[in-house]
N, C-alpha and C positions, 0 to 999 in steps of 0.2 A: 374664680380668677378671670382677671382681663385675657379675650384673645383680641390680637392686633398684627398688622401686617405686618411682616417681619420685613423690616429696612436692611441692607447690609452690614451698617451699624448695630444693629439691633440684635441679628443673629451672631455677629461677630462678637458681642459682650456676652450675650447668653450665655456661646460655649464656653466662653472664661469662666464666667463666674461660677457656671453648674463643675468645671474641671476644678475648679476649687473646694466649692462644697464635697465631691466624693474623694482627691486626696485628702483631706481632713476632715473626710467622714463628719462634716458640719450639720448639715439635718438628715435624719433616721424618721420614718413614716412614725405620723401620729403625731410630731414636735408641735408645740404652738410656742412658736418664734414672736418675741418683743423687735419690731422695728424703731429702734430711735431716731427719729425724724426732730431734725433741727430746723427743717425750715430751707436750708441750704440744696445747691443742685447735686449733691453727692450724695443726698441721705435721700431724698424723692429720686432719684434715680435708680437706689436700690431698692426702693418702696414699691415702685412701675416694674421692674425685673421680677422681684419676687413674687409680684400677684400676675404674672402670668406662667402660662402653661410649661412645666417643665421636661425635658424630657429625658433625662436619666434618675431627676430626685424624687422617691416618692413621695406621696402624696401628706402635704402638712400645711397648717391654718398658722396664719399672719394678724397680729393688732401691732399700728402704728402709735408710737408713744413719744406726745412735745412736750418738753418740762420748759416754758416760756421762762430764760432767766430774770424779767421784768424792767429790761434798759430801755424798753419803750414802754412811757404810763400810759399812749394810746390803745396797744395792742394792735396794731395795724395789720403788723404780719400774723402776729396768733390768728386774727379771723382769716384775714386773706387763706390759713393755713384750713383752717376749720372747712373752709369755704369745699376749698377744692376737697379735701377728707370726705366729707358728706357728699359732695356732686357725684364723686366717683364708688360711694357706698361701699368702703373701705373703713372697715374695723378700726376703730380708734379711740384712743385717750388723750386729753389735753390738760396742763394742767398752769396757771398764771403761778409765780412765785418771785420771792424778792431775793433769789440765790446771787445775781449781779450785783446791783447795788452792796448788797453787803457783804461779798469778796472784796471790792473796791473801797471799802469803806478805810477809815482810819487808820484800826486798829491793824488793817489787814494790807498796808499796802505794798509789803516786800513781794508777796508773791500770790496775788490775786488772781491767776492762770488754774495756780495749783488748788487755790479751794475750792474756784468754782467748778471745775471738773467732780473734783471727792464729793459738793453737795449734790451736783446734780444725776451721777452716776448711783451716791447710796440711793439717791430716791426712785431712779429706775429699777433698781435691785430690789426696790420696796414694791413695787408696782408691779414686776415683776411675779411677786410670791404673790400678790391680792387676785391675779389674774391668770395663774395658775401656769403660767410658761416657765420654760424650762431651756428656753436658749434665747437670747439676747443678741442680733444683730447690728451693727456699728455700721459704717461706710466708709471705713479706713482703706484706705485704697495702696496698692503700690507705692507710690510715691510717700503718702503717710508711714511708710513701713522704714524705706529708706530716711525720711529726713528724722525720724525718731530716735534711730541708730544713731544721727553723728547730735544731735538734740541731748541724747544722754550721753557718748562718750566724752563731747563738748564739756557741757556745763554739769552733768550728773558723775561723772568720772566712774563710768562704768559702760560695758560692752554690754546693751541687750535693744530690746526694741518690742514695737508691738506682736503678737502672735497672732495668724490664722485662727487658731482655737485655742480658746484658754478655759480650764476646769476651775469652777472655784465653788469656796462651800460647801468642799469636799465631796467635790460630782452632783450636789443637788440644780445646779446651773452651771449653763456655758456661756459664754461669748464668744460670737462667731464674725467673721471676717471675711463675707462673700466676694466682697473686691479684689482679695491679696493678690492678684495677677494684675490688677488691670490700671492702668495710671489716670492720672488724675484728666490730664488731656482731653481723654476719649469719655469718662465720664459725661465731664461739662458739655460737653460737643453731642452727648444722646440727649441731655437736659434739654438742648437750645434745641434739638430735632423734634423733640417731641412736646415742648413746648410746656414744658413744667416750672411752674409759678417757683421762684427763691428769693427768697427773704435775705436781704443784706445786713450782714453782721451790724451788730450795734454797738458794739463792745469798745471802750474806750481804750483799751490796749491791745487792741486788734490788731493793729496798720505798725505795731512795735514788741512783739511776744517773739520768742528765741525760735520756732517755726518760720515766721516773718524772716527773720534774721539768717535760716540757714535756706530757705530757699530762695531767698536773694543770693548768696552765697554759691549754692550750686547751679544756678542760670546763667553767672559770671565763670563759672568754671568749663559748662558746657558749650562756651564760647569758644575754648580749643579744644575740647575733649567734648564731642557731642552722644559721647556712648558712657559717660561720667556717673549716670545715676545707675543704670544697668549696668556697670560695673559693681558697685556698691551692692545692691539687689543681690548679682550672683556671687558677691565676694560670701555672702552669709551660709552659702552652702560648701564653702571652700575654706574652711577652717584648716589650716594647718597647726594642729598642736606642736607637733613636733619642733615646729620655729618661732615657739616661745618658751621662755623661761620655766626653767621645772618648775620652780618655786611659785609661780603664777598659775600653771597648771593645778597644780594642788590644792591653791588658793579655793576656800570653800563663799 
């Protein structure tokens, strides 16, 4: 593991993310955790965090894993990505694939968001089992947790959202969610400090997908309500059943 002087910044995300991993009991000595690294300052963010020294989690091994969805036929960013992977002798897997293109394609164009996520997470899942881990880190951050929530009660017409830790495969893998404290802000802000290489989305429905849409939405909100999204955040711990419909309670 990287040791590095600890910036203000630095230690201030640390102890987030490590309070996270031990309320959700996230890695257990011995894990070898898949980092999914997209290339972006959110997933190399928590690439840099997790391969240094920690001090409450014990002791566990990290491979970085880029499923390239293929919207660039240069590759420009995959190397650039490779690049910095090797300098820094950082465990990893890379892999070119045409899961973009052909979410986007024809046949598929209601809802191009939604496949290429399913292709390119089963294939993590896959890569996963070849490489023998057993928990699956994301770089879903705070703010991804909140804008998922109104994301699906919006357009999915359901209350839920991403989770800190989720079992699947019936306990043979996890996914884990080292950021869920920490917002998206102070990510980007350790990226630019520490000067880690990100890759700009290539995605043609990028700059227009219903994320797009609700955080445009809550920055127009927090124009008078500047505590809007942390409201939202702690609302998820302040369920009040009792002031909703029996019949909704019930609801399985």
């Amino acid at each position: 593991m990287l040791r590095k002087k600890g910036t203000k910044l630095f230690l201030h995300l640390k102890k987030w993310l490590e309070k996270a991993v031990l309320d959700y009991n996230m890695i257990e000595e011995g894990d070898r955790v898949l980092v999914g690294v997209s290339g972006g300052a959110d997933s190399l963010a928590l690439l840099d965090l997790l391969n240094t020294p920690m001090v409450y989690v014990p002791p566990f091994s990290i491979i970085a894993v880029n499923i390239d969805p293929g919207f660039d036929p240069t590759y420009s960013d995959y190397n650039k990505l490779d690049k910095y992977l090797r300098k820094n002798n950082l465990n990893h897997y890379m892999e070119k694939t045409d899961i973009g293109p052909l979410s986007h394609s024809d046949y598929n164009k209601k809802n191009p968001c939604f496949l290429c996520s399913r292709l390119r997470r089963k294939r993590i899942f896959e890569i996963a089992a070849e490489k023998e881990c057993n928990k699956i880190a994301f770089a879903h951050h705070k703010d991804d947790i909140i804008e998922t929530l109104l994301i699906n009660l919006f357009f999915g017409r359901e209350i839920s959202t991403m989770m800190p830790k989720q079992t699947i495969f019936q306990g043979r893998l996890h996914i884990v969610r080292p950021f869920a404290y920490i917002g998206e802000d102070l990510i980007k802000k350790y990226a630019k400090e520490q000067r880690l290489p990100s890759a700009r989305n290539k995605c043609p429905t990028s700059n227009t997908s219903r994320r797009i849409y609700i955080k445009k939405l809550l920055k127009k909100m927090e124009r008078d309500n500047k505590d809007v999204r942390n409201n939202i955040y702690k609302a998820l711990r302040h369920i009040k059943s009792d002031y909703l419909p029996q019949d909704m309670r019930d609801m399985k």
